[in-house]
C-alpha positions as CSV (number, residue, x, y, z in Angstrom):
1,X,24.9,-27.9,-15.5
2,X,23.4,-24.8,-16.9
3,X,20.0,-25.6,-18.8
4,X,17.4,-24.4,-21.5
5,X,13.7,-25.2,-22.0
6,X,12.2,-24.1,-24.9
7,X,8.2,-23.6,-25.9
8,X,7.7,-23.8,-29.2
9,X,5.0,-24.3,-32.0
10,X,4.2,-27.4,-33.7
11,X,4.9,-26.3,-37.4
12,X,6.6,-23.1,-36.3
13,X,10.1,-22.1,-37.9
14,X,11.4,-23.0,-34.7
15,X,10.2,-26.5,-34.6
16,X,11.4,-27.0,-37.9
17,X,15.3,-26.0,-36.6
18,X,15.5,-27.0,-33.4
19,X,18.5,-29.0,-34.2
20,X,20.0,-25.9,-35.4
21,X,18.6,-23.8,-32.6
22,X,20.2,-26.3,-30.1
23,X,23.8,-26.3,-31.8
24,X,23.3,-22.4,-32.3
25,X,22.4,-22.2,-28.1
26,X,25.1,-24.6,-26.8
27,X,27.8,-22.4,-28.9
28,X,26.2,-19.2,-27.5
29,X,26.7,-20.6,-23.8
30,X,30.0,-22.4,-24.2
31,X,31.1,-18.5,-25.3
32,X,29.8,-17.2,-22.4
33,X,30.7,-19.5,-20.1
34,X,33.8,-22.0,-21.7
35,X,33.8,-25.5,-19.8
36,X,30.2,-25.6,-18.8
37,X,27.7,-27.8,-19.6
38,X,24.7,-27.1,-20.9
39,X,21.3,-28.9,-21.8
40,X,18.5,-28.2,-24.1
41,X,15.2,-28.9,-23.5
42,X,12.1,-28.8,-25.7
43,X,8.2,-28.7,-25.4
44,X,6.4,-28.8,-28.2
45,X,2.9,-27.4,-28.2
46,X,0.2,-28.5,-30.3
47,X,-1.0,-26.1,-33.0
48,X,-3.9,-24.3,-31.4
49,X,-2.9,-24.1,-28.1
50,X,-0.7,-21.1,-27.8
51,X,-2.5,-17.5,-29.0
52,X,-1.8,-13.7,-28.9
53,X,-4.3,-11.5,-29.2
54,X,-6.8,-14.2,-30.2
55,X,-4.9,-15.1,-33.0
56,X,-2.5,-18.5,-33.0
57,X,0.6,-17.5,-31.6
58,X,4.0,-17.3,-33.8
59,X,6.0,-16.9,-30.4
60,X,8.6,-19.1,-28.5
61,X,9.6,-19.1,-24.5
62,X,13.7,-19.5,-24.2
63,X,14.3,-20.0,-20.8
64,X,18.0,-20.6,-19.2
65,X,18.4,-21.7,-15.8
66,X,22.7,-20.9,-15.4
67,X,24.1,-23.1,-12.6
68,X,26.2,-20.1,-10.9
69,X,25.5,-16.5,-10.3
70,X,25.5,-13.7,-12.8
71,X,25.5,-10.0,-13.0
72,X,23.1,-7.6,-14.0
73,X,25.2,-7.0,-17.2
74,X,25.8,-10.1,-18.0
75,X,22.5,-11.6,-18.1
76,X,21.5,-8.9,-20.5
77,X,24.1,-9.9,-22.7
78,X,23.8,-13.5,-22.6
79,X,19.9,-12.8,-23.2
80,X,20.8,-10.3,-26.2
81,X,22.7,-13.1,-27.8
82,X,19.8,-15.6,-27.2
83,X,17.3,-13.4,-29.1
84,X,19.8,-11.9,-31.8
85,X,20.3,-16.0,-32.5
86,X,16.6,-17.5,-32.2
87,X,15.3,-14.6,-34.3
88,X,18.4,-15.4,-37.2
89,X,17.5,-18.9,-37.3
90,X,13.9,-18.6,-37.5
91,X,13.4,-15.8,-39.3
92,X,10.9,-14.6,-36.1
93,X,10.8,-10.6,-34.5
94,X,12.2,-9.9,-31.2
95,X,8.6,-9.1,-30.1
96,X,8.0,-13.3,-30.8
97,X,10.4,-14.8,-28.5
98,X,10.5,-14.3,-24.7
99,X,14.0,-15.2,-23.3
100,X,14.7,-15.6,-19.2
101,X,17.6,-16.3,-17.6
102,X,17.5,-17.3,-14.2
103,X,20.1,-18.4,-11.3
104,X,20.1,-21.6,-10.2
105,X,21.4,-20.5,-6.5
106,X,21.1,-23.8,-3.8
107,X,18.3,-23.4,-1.4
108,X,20.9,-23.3,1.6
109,X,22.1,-19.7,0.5
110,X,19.3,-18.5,0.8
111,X,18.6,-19.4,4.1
112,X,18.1,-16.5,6.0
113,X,20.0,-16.5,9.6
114,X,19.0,-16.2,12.6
């Protein structure tokens, strides 16, 4: 199972549609990737914890973990597709939410031979 985990704000747009952005994120993967899984994760940070430029922080982390290997191209998509629906939802900039996508590859592949 492929899975997000989200840092966001308390009191941020985010926060306030998470329920939306997790609907909105499951649709985006199940397009992507039709018959798989997918969880969604959140951590909420107390106001005050999170800052840019010494200033409270309006951002959000979207992080995906996918359970098979990708390409290049696709991860850019998929991430395209993350931001172009986080920043719709919450109204945010592209420059306040940090998507990664990463490969959840089993430890025995990468076993190097010998």
């Amino acid at each position: 199972m492929s899975r997000y985990r989200c840092v966001i704000q308390a009191g941020s747009a985010a926060a306030e549609r998470s329920n939306e952005l997790e609907r909105r994120l499951g649709e985006h993967h199940a397009g992507h990737y039709p018959g798989e899984a997918v969880s969604v994760d959140w951590a909420t940070v107390p106001a005050g914890y999170m800052f840019t430029e010494g200033r409270q922080s309006t951002s959000s982390i979207v992080s995906c973990t996918l359970d098979h290997p990708t390409t290049f191209a696709s991860r850019e998509v998929y991430m395209r597709g993350v931001c172009d629906l986080w920043t719709e939802v919450t109204g945010c900039t592209d420059h306040e939410v940090v998507v990664a996508v990463a490969e959840n590859i089993p430890a025995a592949s990468l076993a190097t031979k010998e």
